[in-house]
C-alpha positions in Angstrom: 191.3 106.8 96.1 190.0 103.5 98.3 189.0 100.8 96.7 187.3 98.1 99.3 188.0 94.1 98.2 184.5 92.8 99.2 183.5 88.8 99.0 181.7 88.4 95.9 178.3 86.0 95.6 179.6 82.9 94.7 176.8 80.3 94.9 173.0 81.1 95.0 171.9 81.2 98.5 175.2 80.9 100.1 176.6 83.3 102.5 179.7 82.8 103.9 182.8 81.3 102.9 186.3 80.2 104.8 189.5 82.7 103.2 192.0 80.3 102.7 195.3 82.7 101.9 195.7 86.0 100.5 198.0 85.6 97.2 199.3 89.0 97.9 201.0 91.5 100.6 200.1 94.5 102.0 202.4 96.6 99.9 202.0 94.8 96.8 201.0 96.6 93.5 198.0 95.1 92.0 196.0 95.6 88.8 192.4 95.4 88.3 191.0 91.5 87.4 194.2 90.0 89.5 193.6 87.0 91.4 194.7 88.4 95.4 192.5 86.1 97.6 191.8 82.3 97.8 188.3 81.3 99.3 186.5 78.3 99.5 183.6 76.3 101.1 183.2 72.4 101.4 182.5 72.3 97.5 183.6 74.8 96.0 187.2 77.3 95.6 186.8 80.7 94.0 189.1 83.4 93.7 188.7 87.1 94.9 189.6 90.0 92.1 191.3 93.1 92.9 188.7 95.6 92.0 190.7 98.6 90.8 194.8 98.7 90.3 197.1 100.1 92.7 198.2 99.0 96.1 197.0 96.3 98.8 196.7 98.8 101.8 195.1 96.9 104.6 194.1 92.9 105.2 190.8 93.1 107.1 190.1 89.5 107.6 192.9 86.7 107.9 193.7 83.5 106.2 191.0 81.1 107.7 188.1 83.4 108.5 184.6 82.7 107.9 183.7 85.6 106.2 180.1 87.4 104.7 178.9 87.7 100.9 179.4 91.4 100.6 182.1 91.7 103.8 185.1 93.8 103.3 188.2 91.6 103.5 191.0 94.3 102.9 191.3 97.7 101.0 193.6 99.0 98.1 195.2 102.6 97.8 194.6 103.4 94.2 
């Protein structure tokens, strides 16, 4: 099964966010509550949870991107 890794809301009435670096591969085995992704804005850093366990298939946005509450950043084979 797919799982999509979607930005989270993370502040009320913010909506985007810069990715600063993925804290896993593509290929990498994951469970579900790991830390994989590092965002942040000018004031704040949050973290972005795998949402199911199994394997990081795809990276859909790169380290850097300004990315969407609710975008899909990457997918995991589960």
């Amino acid at each position: 099964m797919k799982y999509e890794i979607a930005i989270p809301e993370f502040a009320e009435g913010a909506e985007e966010i810069n990715l600063r670096q993925w804290l896993v591969a593509v290929g990498d085995t994951v469970k579900k509550g790991d830390n994989i992704a590092e965002a942040a804005t000018d004031k704040i850093s949050i973290y972005i949870e795998s949402p199911a366990d199994g394997v990081l298939s795809a990276i859909l946005a790169q380290e850097d991107d300004r990315v969407l509450v609710g975008q899909i950043i990457g997918e995991i084979e589960g």
